[in-house]
N, CA, C and O atoms as a Tripos MOL2 file, in Angstrom:
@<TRIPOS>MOLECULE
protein
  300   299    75     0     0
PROTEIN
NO_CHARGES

@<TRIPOS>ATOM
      1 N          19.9340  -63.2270   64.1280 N.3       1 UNK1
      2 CA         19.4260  -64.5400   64.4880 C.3       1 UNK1
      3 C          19.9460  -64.9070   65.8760 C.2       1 UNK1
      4 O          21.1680  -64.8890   66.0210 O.2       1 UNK1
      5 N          19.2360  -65.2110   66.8320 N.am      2 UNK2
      6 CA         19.7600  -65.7220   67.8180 C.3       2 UNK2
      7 C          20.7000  -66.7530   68.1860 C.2       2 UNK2
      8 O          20.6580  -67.6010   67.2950 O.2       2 UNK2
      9 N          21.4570  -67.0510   69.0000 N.am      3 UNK3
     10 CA         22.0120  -67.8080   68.5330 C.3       3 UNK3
     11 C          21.5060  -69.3530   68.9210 C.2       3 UNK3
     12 O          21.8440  -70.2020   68.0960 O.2       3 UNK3
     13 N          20.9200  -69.7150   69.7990 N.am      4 UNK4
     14 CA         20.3400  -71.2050   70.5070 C.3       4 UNK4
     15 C          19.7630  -71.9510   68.8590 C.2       4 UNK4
     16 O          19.8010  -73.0970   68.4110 O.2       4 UNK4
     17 N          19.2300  -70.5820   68.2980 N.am      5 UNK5
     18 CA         18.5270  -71.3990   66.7450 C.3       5 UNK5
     19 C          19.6500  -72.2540   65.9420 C.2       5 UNK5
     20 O          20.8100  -71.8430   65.9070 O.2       5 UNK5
     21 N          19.3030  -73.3370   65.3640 N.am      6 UNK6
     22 CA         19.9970  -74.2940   64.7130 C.3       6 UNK6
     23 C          19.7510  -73.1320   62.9540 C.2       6 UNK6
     24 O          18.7090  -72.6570   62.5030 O.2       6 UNK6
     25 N          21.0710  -73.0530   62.4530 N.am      7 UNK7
     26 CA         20.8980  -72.6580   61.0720 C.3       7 UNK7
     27 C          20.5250  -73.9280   60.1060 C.2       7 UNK7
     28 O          21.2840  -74.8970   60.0850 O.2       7 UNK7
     29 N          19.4130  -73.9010   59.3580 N.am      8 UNK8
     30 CA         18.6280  -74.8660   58.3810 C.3       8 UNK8
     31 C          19.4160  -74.3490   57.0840 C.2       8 UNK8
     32 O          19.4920  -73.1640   56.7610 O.2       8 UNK8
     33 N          20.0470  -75.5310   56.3210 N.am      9 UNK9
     34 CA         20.6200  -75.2520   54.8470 C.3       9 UNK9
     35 C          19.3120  -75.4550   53.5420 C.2       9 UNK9
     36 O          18.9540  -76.5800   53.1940 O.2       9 UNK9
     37 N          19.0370  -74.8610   53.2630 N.am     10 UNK10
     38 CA         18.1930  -74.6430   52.0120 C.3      10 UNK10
     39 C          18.2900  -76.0330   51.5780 C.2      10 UNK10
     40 O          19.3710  -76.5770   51.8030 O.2      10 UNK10
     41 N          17.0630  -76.9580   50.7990 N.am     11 UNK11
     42 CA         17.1530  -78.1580   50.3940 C.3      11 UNK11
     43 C          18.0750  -78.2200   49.0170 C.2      11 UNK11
     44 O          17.9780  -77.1140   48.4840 O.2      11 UNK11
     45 N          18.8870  -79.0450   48.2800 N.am     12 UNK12
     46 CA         19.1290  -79.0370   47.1840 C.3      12 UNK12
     47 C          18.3130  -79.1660   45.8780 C.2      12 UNK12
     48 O          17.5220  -80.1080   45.9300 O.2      12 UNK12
     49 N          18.2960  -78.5190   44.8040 N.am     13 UNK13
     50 CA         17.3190  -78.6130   43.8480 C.3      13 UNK13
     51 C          17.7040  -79.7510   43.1370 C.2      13 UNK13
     52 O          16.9980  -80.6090   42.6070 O.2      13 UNK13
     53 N          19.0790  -79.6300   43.2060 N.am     14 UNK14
     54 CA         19.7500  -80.6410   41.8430 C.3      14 UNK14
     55 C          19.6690  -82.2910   42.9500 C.2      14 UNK14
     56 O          19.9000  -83.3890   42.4430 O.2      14 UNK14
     57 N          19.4110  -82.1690   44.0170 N.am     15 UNK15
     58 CA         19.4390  -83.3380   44.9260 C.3      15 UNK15
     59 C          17.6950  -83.5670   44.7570 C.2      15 UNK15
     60 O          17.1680  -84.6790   44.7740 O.2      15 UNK15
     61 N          17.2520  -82.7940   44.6600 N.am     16 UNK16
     62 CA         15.5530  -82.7670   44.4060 C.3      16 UNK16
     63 C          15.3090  -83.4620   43.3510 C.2      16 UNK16
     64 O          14.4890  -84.3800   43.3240 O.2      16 UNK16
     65 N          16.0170  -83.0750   42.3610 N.am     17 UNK17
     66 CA         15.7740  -83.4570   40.8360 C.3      17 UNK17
     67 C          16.0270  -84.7780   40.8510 C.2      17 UNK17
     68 O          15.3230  -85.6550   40.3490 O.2      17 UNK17
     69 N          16.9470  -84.8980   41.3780 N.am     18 UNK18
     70 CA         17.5580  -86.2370   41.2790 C.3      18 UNK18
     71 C          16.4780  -87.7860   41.7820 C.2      18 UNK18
     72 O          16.0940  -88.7220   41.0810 O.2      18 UNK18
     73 N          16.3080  -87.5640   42.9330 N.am     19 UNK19
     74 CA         15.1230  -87.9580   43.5320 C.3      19 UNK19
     75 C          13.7260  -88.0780   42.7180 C.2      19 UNK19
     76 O          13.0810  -89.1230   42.6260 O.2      19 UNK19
     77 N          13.3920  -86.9270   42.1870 N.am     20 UNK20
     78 CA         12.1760  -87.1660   41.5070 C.3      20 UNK20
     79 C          12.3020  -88.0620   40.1380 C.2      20 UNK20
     80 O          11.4230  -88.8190   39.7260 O.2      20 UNK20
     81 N          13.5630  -87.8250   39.5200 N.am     21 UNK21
     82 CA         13.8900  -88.7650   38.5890 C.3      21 UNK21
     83 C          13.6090  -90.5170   38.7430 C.2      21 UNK21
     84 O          12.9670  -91.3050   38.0490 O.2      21 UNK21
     85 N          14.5440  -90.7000   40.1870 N.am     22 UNK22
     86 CA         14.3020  -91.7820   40.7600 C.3      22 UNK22
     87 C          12.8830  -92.1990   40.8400 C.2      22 UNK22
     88 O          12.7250  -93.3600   40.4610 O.2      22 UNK22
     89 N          11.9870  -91.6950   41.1580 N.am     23 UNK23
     90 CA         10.5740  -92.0540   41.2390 C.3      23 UNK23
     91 C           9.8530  -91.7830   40.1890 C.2      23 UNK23
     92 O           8.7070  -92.2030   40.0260 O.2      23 UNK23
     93 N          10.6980  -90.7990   39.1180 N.am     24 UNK24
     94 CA          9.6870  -90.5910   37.8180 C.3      24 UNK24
     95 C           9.5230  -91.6780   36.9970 C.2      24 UNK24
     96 O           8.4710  -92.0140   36.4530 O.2      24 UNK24
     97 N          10.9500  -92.3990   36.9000 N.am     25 UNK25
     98 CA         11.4450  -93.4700   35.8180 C.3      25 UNK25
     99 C          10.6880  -94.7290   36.1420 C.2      25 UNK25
    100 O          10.6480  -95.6050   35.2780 O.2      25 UNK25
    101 N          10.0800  -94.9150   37.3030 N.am     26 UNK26
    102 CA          9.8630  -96.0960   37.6070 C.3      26 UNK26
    103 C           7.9260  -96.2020   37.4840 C.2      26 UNK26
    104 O           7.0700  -97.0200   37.1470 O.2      26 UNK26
    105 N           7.9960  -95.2060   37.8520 N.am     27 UNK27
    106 CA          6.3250  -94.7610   38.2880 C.3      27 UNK27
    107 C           6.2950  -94.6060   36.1290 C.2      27 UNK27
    108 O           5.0700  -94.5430   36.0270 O.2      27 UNK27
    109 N           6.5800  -94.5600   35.3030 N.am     28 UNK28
    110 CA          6.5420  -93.7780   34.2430 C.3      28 UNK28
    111 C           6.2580  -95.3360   33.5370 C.2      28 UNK28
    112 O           5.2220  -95.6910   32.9750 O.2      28 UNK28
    113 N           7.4450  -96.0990   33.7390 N.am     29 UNK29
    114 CA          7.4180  -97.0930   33.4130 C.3      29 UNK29
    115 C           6.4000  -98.4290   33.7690 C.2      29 UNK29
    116 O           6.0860  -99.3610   33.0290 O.2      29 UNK29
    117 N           6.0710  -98.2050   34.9500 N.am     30 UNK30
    118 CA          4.6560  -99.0590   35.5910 C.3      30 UNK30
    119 C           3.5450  -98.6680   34.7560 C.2      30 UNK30
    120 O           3.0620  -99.4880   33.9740 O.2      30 UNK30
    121 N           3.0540  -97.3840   34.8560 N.am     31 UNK31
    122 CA          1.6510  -96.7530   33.7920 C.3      31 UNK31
    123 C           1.7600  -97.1580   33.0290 C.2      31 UNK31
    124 O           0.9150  -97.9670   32.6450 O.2      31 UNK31
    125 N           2.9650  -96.8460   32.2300 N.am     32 UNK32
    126 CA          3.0400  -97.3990   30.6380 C.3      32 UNK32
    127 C           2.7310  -98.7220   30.5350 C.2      32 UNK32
    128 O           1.9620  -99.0520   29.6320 O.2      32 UNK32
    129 N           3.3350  -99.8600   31.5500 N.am     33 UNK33
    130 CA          3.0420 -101.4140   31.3940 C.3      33 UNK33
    131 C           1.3090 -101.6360   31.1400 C.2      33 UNK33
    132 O           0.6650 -102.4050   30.4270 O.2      33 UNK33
    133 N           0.9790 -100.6760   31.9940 N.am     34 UNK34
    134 CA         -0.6980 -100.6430   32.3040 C.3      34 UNK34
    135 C          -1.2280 -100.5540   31.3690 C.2      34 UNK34
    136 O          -1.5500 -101.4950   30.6430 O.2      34 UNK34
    137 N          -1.5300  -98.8740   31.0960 N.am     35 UNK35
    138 CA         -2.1570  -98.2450   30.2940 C.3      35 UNK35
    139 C          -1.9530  -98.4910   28.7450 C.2      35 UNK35
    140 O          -2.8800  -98.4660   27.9360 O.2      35 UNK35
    141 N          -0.6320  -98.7300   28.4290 N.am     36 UNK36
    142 CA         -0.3760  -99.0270   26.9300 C.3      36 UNK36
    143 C          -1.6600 -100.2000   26.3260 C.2      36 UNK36
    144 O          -2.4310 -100.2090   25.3670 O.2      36 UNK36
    145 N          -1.4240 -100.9410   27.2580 N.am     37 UNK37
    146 CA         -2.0290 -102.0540   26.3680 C.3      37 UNK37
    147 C          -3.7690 -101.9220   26.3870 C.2      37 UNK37
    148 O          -4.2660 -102.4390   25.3860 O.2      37 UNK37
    149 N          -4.4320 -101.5240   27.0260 N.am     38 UNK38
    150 CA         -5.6130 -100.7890   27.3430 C.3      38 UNK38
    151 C          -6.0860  -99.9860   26.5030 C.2      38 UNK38
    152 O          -7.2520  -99.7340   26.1990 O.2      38 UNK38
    153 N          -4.9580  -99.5280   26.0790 N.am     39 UNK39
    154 CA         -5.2850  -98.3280   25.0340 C.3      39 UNK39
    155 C          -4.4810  -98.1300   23.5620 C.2      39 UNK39
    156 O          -4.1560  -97.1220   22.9360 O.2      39 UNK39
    157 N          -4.2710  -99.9870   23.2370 N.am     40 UNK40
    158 CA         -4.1900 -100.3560   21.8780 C.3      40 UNK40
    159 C          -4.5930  -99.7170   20.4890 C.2      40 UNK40
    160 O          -5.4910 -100.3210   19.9030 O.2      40 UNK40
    161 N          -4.1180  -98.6800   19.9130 N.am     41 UNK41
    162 CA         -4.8070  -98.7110   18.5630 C.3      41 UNK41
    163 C          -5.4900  -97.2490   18.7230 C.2      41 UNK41
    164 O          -6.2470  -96.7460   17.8930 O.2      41 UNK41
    165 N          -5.0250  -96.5800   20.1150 N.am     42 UNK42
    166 CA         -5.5190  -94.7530   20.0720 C.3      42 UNK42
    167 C          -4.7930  -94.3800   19.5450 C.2      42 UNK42
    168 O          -3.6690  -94.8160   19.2950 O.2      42 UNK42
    169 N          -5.5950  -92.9580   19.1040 N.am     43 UNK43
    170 CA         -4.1690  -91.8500   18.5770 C.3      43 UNK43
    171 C          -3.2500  -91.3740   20.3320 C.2      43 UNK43
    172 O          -3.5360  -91.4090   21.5290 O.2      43 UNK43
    173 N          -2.4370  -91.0920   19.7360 N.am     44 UNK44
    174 CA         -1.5130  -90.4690   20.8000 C.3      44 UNK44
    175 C          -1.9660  -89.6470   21.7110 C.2      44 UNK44
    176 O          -1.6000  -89.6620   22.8860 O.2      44 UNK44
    177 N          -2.6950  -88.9680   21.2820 N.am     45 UNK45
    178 CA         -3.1630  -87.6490   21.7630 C.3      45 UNK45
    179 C          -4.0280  -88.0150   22.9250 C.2      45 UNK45
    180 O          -3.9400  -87.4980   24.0390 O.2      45 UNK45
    181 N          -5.1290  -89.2340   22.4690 N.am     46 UNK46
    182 CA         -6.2080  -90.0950   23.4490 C.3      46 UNK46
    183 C          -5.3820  -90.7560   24.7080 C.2      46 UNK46
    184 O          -5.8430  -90.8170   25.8480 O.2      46 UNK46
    185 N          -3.9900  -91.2770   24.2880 N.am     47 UNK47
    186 CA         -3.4430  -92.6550   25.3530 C.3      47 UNK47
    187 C          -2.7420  -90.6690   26.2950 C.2      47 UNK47
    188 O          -2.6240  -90.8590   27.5050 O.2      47 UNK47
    189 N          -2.5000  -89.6900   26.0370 N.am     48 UNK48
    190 CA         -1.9970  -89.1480   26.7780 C.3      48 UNK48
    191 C          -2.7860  -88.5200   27.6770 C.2      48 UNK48
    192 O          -2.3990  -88.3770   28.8370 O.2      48 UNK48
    193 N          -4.1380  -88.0110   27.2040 N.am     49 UNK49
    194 CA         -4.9020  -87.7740   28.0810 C.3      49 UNK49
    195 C          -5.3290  -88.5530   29.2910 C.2      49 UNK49
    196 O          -5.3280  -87.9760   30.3780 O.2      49 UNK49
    197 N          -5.7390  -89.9690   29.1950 N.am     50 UNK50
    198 CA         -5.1460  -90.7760   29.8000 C.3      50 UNK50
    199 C          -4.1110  -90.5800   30.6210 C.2      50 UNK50
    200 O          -4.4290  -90.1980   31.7470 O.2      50 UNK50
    201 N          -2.8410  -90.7380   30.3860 N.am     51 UNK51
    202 CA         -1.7110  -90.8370   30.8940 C.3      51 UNK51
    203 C          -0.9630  -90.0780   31.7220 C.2      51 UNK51
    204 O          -0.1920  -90.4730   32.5960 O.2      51 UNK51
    205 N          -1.3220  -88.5470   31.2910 N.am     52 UNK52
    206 CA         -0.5560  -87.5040   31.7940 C.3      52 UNK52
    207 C          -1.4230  -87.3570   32.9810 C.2      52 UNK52
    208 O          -0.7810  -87.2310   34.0240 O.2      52 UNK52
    209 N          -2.8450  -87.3370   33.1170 N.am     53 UNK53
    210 CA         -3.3220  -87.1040   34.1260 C.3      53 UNK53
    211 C          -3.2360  -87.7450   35.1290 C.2      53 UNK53
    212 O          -3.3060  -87.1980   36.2300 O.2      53 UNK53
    213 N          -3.0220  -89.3620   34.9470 N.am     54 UNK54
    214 CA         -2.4650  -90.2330   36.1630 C.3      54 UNK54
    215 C          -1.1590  -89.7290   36.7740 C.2      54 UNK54
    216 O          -0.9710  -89.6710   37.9890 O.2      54 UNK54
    217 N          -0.3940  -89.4180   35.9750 N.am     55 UNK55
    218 CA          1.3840  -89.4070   36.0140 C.3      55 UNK55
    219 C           1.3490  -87.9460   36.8680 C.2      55 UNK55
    220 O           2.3340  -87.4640   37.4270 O.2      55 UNK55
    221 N          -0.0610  -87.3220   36.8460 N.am     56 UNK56
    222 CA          0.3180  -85.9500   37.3700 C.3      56 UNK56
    223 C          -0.1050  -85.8870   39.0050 C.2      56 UNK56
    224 O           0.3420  -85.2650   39.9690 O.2      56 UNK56
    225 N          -1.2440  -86.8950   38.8040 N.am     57 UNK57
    226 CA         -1.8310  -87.3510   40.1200 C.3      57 UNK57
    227 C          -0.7220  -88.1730   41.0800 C.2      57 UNK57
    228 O          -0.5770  -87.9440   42.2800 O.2      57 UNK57
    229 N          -0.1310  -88.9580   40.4820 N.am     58 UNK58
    230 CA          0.8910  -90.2410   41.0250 C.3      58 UNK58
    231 C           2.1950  -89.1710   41.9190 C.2      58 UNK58
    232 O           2.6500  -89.2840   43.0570 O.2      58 UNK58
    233 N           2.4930  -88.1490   40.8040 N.am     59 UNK59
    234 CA          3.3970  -87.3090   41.3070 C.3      59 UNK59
    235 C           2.9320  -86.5290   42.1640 C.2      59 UNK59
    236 O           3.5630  -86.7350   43.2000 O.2      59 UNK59
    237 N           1.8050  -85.3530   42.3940 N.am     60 UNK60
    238 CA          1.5060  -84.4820   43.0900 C.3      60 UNK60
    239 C           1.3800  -84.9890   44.4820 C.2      60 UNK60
    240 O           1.9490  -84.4200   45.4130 O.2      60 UNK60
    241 N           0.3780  -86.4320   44.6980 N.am     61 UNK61
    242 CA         -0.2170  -87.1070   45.7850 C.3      61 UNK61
    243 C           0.6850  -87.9060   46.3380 C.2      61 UNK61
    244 O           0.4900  -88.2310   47.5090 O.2      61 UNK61
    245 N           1.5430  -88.2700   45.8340 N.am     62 UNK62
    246 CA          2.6910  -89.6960   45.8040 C.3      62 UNK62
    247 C           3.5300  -88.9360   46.6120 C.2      62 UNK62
    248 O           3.5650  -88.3630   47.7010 O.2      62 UNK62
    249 N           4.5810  -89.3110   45.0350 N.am     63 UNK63
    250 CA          6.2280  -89.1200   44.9140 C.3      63 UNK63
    251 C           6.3320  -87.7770   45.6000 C.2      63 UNK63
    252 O           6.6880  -87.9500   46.7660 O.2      63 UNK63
    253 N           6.1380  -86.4040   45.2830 N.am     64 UNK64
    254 CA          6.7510  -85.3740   45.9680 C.3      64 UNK64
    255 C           6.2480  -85.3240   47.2510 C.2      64 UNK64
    256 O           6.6080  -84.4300   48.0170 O.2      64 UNK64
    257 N           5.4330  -86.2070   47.5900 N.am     65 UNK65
    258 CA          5.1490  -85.6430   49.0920 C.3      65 UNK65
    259 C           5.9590  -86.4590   50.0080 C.2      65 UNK65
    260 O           6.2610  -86.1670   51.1650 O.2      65 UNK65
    261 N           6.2930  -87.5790   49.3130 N.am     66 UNK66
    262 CA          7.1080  -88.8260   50.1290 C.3      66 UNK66
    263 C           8.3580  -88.0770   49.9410 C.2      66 UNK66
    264 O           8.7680  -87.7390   51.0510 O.2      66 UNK66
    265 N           9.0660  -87.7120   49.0830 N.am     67 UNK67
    266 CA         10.2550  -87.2980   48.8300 C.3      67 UNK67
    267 C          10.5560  -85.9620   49.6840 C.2      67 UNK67
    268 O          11.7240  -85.8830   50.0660 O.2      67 UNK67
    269 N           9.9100  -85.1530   49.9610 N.am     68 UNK68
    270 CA          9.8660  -83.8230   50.8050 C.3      68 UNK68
    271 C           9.9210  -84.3470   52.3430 C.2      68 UNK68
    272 O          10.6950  -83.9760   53.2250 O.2      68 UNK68
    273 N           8.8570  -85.3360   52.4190 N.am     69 UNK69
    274 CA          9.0880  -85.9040   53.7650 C.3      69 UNK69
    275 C           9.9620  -87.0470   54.4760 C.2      69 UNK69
    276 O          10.7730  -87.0450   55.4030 O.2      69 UNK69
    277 N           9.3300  -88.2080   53.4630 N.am     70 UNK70
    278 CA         10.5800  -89.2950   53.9880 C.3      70 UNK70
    279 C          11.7370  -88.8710   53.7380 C.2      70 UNK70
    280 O          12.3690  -88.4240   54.6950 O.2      70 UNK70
    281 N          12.2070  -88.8740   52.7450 N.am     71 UNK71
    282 CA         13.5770  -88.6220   52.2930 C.3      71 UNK71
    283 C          14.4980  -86.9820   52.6410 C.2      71 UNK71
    284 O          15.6830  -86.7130   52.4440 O.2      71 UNK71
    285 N          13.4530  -86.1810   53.1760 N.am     72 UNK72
    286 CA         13.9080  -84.8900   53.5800 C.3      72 UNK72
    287 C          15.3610  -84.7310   53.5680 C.2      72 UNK72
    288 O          16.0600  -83.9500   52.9210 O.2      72 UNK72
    289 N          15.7780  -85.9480   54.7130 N.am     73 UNK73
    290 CA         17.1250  -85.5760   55.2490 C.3      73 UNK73
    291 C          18.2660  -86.1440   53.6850 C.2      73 UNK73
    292 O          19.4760  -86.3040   53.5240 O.2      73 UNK73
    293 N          17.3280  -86.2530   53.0220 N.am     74 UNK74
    294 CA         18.8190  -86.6880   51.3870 C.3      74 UNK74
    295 C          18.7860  -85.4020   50.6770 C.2      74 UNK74
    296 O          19.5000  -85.3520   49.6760 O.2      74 UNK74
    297 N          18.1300  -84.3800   50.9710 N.am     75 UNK75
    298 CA         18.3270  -83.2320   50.1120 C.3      75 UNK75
    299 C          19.1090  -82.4620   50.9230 C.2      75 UNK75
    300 O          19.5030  -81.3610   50.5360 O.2      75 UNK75
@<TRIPOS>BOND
     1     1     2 1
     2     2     3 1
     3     3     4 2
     4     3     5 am
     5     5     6 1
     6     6     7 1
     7     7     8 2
     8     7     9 am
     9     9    10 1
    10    10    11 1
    11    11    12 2
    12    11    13 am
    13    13    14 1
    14    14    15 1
    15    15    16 2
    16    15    17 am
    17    17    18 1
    18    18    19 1
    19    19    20 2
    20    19    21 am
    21    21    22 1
    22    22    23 1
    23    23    24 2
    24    23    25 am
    25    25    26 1
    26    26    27 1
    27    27    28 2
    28    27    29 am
    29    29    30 1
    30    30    31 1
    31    31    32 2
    32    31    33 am
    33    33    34 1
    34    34    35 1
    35    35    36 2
    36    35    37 am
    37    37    38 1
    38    38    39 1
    39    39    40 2
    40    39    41 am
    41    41    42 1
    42    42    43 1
    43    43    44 2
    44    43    45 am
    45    45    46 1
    46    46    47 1
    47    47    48 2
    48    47    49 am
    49    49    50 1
    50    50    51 1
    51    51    52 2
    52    51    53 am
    53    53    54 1
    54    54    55 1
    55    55    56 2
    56    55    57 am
    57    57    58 1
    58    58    59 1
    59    59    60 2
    60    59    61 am
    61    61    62 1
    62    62    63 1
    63    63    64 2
    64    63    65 am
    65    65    66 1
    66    66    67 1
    67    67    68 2
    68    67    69 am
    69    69    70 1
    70    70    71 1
    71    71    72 2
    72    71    73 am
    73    73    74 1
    74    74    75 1
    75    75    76 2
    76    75    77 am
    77    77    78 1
    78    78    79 1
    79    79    80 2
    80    79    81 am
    81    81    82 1
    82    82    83 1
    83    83    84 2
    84    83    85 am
    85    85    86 1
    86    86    87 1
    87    87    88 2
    88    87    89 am
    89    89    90 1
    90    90    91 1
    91    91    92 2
    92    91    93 am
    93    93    94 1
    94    94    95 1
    95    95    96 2
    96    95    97 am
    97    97    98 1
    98    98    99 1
    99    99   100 2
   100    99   101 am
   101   101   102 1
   102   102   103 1
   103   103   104 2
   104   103   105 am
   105   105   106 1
   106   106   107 1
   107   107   108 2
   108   107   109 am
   109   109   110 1
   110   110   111 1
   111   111   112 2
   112   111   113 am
   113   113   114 1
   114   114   115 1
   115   115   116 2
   116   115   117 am
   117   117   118 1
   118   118   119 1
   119   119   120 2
   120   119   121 am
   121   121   122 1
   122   122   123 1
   123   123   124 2
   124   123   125 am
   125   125   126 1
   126   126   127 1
   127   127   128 2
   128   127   129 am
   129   129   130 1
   130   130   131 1
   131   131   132 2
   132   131   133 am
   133   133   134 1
   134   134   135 1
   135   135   136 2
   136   135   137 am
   137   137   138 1
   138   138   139 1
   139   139   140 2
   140   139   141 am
   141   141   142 1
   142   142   143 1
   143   143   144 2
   144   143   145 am
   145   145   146 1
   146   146   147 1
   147   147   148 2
   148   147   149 am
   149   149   150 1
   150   150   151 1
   151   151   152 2
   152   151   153 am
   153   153   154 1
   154   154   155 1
   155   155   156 2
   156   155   157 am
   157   157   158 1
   158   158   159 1
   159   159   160 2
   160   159   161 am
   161   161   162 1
   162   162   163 1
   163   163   164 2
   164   163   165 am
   165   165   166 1
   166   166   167 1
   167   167   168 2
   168   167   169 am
   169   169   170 1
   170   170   171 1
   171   171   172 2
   172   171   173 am
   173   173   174 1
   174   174   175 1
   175   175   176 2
   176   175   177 am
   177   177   178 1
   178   178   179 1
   179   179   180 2
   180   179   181 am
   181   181   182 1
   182   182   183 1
   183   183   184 2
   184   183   185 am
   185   185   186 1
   186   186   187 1
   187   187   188 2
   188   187   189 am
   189   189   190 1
   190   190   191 1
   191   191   192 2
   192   191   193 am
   193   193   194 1
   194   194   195 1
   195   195   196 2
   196   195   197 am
   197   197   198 1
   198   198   199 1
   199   199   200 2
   200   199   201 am
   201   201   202 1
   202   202   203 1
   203   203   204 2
   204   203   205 am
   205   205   206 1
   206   206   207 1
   207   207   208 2
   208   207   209 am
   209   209   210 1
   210   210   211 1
   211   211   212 2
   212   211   213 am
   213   213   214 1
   214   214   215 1
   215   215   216 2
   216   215   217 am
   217   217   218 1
   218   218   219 1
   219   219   220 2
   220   219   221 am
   221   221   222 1
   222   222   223 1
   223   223   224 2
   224   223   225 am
   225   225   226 1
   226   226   227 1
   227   227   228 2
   228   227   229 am
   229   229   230 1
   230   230   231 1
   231   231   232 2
   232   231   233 am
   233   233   234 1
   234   234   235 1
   235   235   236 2
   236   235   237 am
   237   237   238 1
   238   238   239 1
   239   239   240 2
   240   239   241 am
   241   241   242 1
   242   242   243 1
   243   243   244 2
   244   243   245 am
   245   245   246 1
   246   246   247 1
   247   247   248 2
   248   247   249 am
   249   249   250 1
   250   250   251 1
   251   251   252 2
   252   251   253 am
   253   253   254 1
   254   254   255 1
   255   255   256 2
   256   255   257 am
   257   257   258 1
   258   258   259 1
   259   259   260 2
   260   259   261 am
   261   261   262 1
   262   262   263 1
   263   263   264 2
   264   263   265 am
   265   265   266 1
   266   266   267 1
   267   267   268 2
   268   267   269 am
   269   269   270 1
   270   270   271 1
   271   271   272 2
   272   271   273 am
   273   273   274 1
   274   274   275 1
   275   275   276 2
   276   275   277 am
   277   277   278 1
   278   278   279 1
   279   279   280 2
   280   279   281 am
   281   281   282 1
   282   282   283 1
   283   283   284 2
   284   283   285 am
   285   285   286 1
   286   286   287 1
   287   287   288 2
   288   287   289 am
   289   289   290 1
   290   290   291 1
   291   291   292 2
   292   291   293 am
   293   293   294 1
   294   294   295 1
   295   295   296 2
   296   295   297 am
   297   297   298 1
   298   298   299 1
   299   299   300 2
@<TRIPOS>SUBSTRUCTURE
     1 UNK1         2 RESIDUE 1 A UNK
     2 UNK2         6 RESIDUE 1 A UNK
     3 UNK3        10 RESIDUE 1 A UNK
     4 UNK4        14 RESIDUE 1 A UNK
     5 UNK5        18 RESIDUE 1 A UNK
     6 UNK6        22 RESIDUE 1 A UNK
     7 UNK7        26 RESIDUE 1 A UNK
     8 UNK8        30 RESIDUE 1 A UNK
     9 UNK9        34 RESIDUE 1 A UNK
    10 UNK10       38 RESIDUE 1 A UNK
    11 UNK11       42 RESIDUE 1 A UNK
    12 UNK12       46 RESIDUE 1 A UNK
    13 UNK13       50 RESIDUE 1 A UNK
    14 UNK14       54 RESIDUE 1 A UNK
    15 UNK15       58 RESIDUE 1 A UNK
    16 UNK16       62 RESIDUE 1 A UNK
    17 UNK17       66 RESIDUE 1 A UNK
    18 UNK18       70 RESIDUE 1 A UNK
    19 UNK19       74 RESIDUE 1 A UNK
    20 UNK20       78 RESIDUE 1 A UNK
    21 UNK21       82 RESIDUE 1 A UNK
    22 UNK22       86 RESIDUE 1 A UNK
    23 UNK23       90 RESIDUE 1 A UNK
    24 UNK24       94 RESIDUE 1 A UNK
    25 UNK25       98 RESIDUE 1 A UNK
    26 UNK26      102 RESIDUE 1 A UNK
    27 UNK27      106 RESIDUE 1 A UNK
    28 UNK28      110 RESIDUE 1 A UNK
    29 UNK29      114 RESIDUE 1 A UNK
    30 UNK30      118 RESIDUE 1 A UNK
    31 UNK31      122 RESIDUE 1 A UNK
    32 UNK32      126 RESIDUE 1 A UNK
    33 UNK33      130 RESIDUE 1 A UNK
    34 UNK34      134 RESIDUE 1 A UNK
    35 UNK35      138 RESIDUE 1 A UNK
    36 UNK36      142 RESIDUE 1 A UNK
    37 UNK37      146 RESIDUE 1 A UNK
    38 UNK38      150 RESIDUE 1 A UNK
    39 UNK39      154 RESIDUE 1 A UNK
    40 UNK40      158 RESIDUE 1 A UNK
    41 UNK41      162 RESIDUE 1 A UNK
    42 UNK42      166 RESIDUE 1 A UNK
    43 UNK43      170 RESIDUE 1 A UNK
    44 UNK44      174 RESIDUE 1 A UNK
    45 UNK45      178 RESIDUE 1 A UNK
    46 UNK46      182 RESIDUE 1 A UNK
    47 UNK47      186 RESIDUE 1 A UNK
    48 UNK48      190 RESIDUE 1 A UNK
    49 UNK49      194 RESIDUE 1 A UNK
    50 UNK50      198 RESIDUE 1 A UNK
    51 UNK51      202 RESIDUE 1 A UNK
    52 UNK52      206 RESIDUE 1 A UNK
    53 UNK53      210 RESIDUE 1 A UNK
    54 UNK54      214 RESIDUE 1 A UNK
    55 UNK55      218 RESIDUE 1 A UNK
    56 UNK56      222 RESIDUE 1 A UNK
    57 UNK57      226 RESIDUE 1 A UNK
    58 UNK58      230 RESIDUE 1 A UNK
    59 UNK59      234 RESIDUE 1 A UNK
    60 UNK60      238 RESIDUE 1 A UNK
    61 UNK61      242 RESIDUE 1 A UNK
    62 UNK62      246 RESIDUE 1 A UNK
    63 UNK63      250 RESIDUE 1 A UNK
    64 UNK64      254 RESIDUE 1 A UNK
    65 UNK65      258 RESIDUE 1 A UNK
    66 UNK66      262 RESIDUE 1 A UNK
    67 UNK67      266 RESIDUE 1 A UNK
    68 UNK68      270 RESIDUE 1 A UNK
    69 UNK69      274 RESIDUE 1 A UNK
    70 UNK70      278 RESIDUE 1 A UNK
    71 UNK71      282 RESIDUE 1 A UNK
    72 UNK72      286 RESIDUE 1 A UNK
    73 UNK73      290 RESIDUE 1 A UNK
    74 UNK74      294 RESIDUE 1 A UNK
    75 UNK75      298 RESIDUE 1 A UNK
């Protein structure tokens, strides 16, 4: 490696995790305020289809992209 190059430390996973937690718990808890009541009286199986697919969208489009970028420098 030359030397002028700055050595980059690998991001933390467990600092990753941590982070996504932070945004899982909250984002997890908003849907639910939502969607629960909307979907009064489904089987489980119905309110998750629903649910998981938002929660997967919220995360993919959202949270990890903000967290990779804004927050880069906390991992």
């Amino acid at each position: 490696m030359p030397e002028n190059q700055a050595r980059t430390r690998a991001p933390s996973r467990l600092r990753f995790a941590f982070l996504v937690f932070l945004g899982v718990y909250p984002l997890v808890s908003l849907l639910q305020a939502v969607i629960l009541p909307l979907t009064d009286g489904w089987p489980m199986l119905l309110r998750n289809l629903v649910f998981v697919p938002m929660m997967v969208i919220c995360m993919v489009w959202g949270l990890i992209p903000f967290i990779q970028t804004r927050l880069r420098h906390l991992l």
